[in-house]
C-alpha positions in Angstrom: 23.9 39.8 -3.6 24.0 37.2 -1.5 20.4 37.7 -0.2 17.7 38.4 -2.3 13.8 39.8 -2.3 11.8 37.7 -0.2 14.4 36.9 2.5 15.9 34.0 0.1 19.3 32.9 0.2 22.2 32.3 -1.9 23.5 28.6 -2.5 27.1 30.2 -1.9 25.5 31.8 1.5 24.2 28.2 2.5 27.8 26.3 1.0 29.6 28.8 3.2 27.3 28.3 6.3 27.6 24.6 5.8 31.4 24.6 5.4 32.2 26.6 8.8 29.8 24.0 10.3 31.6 21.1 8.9 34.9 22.7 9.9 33.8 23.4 13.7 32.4 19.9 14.1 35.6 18.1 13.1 38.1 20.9 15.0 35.5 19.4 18.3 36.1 15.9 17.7 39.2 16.3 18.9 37.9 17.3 22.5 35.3 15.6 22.8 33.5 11.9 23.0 34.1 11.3 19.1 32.6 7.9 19.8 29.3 9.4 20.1 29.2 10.0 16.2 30.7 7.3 14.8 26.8 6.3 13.9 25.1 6.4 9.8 22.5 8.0 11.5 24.4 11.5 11.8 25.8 11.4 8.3 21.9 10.5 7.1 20.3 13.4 9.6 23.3 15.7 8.2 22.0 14.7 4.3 18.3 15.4 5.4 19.1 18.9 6.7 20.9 19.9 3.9 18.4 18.8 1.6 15.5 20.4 3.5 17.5 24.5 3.6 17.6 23.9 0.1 14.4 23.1 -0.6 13.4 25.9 1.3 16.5 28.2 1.0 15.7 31.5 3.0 17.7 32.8 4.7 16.1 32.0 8.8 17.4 27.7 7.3 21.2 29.3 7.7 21.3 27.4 11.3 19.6 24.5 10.1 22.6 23.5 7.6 25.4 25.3 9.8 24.5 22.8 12.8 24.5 19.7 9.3 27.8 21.2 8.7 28.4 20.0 12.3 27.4 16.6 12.7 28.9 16.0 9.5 32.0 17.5 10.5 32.1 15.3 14.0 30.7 12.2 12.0 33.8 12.4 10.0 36.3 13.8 12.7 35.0 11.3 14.6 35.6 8.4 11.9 39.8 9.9 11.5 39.6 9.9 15.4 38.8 6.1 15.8 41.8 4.7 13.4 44.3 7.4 15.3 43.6 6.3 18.4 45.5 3.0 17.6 48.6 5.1 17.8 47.9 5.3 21.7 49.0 1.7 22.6 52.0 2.4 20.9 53.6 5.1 23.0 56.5 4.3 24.4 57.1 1.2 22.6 59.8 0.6 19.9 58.0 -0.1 16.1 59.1 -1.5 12.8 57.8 0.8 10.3 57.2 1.4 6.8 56.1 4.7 4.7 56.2 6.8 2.0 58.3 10.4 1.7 55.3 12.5 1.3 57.4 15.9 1.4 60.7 17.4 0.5 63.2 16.5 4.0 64.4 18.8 6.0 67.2 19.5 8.4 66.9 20.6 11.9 69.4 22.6 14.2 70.9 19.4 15.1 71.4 18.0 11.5 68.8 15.6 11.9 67.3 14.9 8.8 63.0 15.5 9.3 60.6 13.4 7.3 57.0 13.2 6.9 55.7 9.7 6.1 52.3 8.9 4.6 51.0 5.3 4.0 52.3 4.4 7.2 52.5 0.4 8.2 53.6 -0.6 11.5 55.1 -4.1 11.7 52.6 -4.9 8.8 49.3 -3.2 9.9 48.5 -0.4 7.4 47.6 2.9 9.6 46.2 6.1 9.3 47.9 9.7 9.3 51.1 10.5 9.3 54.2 9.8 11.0 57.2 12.5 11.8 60.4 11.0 11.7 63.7 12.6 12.8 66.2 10.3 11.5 70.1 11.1 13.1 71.9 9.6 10.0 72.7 12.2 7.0 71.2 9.8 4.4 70.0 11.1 0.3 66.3 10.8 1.1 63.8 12.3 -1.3 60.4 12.7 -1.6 58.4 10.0 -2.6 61.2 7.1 -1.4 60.0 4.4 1.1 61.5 3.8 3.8 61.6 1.9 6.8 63.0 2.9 10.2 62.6 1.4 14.4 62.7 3.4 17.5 60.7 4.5 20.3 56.9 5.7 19.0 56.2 9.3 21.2 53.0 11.2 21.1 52.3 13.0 18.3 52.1 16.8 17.7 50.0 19.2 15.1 49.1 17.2 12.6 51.1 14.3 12.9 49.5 10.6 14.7 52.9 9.8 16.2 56.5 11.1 16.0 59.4 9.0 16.4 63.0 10.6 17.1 66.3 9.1 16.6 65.2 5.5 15.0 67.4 2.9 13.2 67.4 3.8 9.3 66.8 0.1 7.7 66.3 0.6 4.3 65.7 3.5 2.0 64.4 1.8 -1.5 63.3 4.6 -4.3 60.7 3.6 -6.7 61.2 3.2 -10.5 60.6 5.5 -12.2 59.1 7.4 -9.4 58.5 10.7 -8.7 58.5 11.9 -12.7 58.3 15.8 -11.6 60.6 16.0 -8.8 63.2 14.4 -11.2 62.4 17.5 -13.6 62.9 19.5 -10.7 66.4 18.3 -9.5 67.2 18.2 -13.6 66.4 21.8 -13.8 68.1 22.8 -10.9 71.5 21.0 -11.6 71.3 22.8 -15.4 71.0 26.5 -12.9 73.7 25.3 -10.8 76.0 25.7 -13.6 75.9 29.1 -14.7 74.7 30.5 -11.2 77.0 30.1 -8.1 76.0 29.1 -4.3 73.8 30.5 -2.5 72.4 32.7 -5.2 71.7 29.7 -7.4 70.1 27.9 -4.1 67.9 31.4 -3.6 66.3 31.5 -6.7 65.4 27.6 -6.9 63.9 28.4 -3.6 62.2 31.3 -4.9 61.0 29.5 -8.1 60.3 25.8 -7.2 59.7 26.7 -3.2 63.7 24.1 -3.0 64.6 25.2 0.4 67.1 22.3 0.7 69.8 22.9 -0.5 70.1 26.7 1.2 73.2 26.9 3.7 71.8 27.4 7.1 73.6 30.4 8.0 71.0 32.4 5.0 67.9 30.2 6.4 68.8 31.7 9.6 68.9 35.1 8.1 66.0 34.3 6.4 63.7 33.1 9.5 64.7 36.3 10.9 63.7 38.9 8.3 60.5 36.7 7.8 61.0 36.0 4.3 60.7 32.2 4.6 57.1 32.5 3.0 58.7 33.1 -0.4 61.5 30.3 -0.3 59.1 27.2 0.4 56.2 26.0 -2.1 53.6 28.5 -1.2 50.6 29.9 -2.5 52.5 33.2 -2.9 54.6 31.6 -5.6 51.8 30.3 -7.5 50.1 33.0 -7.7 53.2 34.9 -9.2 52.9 32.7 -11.9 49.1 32.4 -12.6 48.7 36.1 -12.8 51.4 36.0 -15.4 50.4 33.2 -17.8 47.1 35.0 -17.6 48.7 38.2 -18.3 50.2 36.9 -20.9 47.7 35.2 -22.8 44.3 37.0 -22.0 45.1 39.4 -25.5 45.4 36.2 -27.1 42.8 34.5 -26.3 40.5 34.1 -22.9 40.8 30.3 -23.3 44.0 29.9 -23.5 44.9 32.3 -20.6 43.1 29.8 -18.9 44.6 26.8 -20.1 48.2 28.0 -19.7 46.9 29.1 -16.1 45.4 25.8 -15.0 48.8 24.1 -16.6 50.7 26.0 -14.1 49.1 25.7 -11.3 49.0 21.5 -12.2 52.6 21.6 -13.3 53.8 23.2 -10.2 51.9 21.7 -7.5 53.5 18.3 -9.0 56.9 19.9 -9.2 56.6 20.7 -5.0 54.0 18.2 -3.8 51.1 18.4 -1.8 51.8 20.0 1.5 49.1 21.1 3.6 50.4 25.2 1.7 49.4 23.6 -1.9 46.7 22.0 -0.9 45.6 25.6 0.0 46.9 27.5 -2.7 45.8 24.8 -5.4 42.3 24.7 -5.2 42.1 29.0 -3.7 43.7 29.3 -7.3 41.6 26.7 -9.7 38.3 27.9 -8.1 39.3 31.2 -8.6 40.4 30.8 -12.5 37.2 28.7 -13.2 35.1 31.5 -11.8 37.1 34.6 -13.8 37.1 31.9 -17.2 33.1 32.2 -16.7 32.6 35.8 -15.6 32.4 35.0 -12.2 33.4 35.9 -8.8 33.8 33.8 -5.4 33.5 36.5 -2.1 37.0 35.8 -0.7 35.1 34.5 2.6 33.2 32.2 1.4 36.3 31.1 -1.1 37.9 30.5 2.4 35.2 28.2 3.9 35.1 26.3 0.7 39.0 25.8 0.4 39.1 25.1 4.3 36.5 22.4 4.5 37.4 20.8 1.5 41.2 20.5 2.4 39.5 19.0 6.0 37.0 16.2 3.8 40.3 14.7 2.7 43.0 15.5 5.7 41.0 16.0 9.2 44.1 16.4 11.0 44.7 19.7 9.4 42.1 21.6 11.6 44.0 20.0 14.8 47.3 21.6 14.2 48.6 22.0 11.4 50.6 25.2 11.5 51.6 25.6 7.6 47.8 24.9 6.9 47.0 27.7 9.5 49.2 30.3 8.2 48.3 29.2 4.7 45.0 30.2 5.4 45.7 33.2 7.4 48.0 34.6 4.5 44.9 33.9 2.4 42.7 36.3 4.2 45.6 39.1 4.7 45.9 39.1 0.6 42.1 38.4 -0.4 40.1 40.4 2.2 42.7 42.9 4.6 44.7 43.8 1.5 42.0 45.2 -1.0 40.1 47.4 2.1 43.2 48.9 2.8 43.7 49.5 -0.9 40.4 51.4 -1.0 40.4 53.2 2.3 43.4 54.4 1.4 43.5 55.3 -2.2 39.7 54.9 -2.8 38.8 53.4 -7.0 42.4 53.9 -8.0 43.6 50.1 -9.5 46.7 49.5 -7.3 49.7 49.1 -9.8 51.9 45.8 -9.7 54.4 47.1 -7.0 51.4 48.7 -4.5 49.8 45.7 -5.1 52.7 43.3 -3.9 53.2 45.5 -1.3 50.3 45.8 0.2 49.5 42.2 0.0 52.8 41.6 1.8 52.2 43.7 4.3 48.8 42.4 5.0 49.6 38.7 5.0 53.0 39.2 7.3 50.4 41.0 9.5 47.6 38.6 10.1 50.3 36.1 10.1 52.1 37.0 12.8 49.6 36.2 15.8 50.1 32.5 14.9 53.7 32.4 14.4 54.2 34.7 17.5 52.0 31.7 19.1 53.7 28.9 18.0 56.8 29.9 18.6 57.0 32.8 21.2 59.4 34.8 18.7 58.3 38.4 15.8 60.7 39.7 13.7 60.5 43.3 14.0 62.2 43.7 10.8 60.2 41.8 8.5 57.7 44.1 7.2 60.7 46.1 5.8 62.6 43.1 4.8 59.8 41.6 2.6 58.7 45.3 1.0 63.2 45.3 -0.1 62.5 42.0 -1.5 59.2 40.8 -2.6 58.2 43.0 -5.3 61.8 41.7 -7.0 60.9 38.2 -6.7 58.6 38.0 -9.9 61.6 39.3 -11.5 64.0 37.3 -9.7 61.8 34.1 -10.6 61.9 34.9 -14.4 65.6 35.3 -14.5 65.9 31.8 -12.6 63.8 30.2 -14.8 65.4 32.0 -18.3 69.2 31.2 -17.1 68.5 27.5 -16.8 66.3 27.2 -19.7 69.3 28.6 -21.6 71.7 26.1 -19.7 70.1 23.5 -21.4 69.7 25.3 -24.6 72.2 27.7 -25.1 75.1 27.9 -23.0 76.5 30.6 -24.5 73.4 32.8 -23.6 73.3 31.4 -19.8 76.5 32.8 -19.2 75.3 36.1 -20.2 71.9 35.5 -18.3 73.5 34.9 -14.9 75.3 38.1 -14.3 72.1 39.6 -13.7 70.6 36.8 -12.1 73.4 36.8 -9.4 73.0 40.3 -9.2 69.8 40.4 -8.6 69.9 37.4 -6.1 73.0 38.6 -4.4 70.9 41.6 -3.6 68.5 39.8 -1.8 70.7 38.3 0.6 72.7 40.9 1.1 69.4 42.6 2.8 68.3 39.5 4.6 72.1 39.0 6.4 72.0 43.1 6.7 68.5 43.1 8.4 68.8 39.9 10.6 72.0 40.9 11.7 70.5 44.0 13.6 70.5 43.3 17.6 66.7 44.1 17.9 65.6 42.3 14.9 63.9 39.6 16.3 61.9 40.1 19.8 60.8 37.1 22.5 57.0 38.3 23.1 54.7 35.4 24.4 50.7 35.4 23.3 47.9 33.0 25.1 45.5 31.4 23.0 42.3 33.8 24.5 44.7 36.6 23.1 45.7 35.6 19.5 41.9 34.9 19.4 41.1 38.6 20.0 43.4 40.0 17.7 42.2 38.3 15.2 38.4 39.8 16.4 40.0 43.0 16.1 41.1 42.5 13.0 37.8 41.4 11.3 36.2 44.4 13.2 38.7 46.2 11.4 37.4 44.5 8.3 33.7 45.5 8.4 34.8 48.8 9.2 36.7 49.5 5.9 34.0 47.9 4.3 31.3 50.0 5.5 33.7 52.9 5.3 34.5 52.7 1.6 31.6 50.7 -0.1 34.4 48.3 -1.1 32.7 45.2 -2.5 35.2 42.3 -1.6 33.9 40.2 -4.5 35.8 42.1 -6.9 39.0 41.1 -5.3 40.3 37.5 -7.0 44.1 36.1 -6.8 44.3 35.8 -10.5 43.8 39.5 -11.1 
């Protein structure tokens, strides 16, 4: 309960309230006078309301630390604000500049090669945020390599200080001995290469270490169509695949090490694909939840949300200003954790959901409460994606096991990876033939254009919807956790 006798609250009531505080206050720094609350002073009154709801904590304080959550969240919004507004002057003018590869490139209609920098420096002057860079030259740029580039410094969009489009490639120097886990990556993927042939081989990497690279654009097409892109980039989707296994797959064994092999994956892989604004996400949604099961506890999947959002926000502001893959990230989140399980119960009341209802239904879910944004952001819905991703995604667990089993036996035994990729190839060969099949329909993708004031009442609709099932089948959301 999250209220108890005497009107007191719940620290998780009063976290949660303070987190959707914090997150509103720095979402308004960016339209309003952030100047105002650069100040201590807001950062100490913040401290002083906190401490006084829970001192008191009843439940009539819940304003008093929501509107702490605020002027934190505009103190620090307001901080990130200050050393991007440096950026301005800059517009227009051509740069030198220096960063770091903070993700994976990758490659636009126009064969431009797309990079994200972090630890920017602009003729010298370290800066804040990062920088998007569409460089015109096919180049062998990884993650993690520094680089340094001049052009024309335009406004920035989502996310992302400043952009800067066709620039001069100077000098691409990769660090020794670098990026440790992406080597292990490309290692792994050159001993599946072997045995498994293009674009299968390229599909189940994808699937696996969320390697979109190296897919031919004609099936990234297909893919963007069918809406199955979710499940060939590092997502939380993927990592939860493999969290509920090792768990699975040690909780006979022993409760501890379930755990530990759990808290190993989720470490091992969000090294393998790198912190995007997704793994941020699905790292700590995934941890929280795994410390709370290891103790016999449970987070309520909202306020997990609030938590996960605001702390994401503490380190990266700029995530609540645009960021569209922290955004979905989220909104896939509630579609599993909270849409999913109601429907589960309204539908097929105490009945546990076996592992392909499961995976369905969560699929459906998060494609729906999904698709406002992405019909948003880019004015397109695929009409055949719900079908597309109920074909594929309860194979992918399957698919990823193969993947991982043919090149562990590459390296091993050769002899067995031969025998390992025919149904690996199979399998994958499958898959695409359904994405190019579905895609390939004239009316599988539709032009449909949303406002802002409309994409914010579907998604009222859709948490009316929510307390409706709840009230409807007594559901308690608490029980619903993504390792289980």
């Amino acid at each position: 309960m999250l209220l108890t006798a005497g009107r007191g609250a719940h620290p998780s009531i009063l976290i949660a309230g303070l987190s959707a505080g914090f997150l509103f206050g720095v979402f308004s720094a960016a339209y309003i006078d952030w100047r105002l609350f650069l100040s201590l002073g807001w950062l100490l009154l913040a401290v002083v309301l906190v401490g006084l709801t829970f001192w008191k904590r009843v439940f009539y304080m819940l304003p008093v630390i929501i509107l702490a959550g605020i002027l934190f969240g505009l103190w620090r919004g307001g901080l990130v604000q200050q050393e991007l507004s440096v950026y301005t002057n800059l517009i227009g003018h051509k740069v030198s500049l220096g960063g770091v590869v903070a993700e994976d490139a990758d490659k636009n209609q126009r064969n431009q090669t797309l990079l994200r920098l972090k630890n920017v420096s602009i003729e010298g002057h370290e800066m804040a945020g990062q920088i998007w860079v569409a460089i015109d030259e096919t180049s062998d740029i990884r993650r993690s390599d520094m680089i340094s580039v001049t052009g024309k410094v335009s406004k920035g969009f989502g996310a992302f200080a400043a952009a800067i489009y066709s620039p001069t490639l100077n000098k691409v120097e990769r660090p020794v001995p670098g990026d440790v886990a992406l080597h292990v990556r490309d290692w792994f993927g050159d001993a599946v290469r072997k045995v498994v042939p293009a674009p299968q081989a390229d599909l189940g990497l994808g699937f696996l270490l969320g390697q979109r690279r190296g897919l031919p654009p004609e099936l990234m097409q297909a893919l963007q169509i069918a809406g199955l892109t979710h499940v060939i980039v590092a997502s939380g989707y993927n990592l939860t695949i493999l969290v509920r296994f090792a768990r699975r797959a040690f909780e006979k064994v022993s409760k501890y090490l379930a755990a530990l092999s759990s808290g190993l994956m989720i470490t091992g892989f969000i090294a393998i694909t790198g912190l995007s604004p997704s793994m941020n996400r699905a790292g700590l949604v995934a941890g929280l939840s795994l410390l709370a099961w290891y103790y016999g506890r449970r987070f309520h999947p909202v306020a997990l949300l609030l938590y996960v959002a605001a702390m994401t926000v503490l380190i990266q502001p700029s995530f609540v200003w645009g960021d569209l893959g922290w955004l979905l990230s989220f909104a896939a989140f509630a579609g599993v954790m909270i849409v999913a399980p109601l429907l589960q119960a309204y539908f097929f009341g105490d009945k546990k959901p076996g592992t392909i209802r499961q995976i369905m239904g969560e699929t459906v879910t998060a494609q729906l409460v999904t698709m406002p944004i992405i019909i948003l952001a880019f004015g397109q819905a695929s009409l055949v994606s719900v079908m597309a991703n109920m074909l594929i995604l309860p194979l992918v667990p399957l698919a990823m096991l193969l993947t991982f089993l043919t090149g562990l036996s590459a390296v091993i035994l050769p002899g067995l990876a031969t025998l390992l990729a025919l149904p690996t190839t199979w399998l994958l060969s499958y898959m695409i033939s359904v994405a190019d099949y579905l895609a390939g329909l004239p009316w599988a993708q539709v032009e449909v254009e949303l406002s802002v004031w409309s994409v914010g009442l579907i998604y009222l609709a859709i948490a009316v919807l929510c307390l409706y099932l709840s009230r409807a089948t007594g559901y308690r959301l608490r029980e619903s956790s993504i390792v289980d």
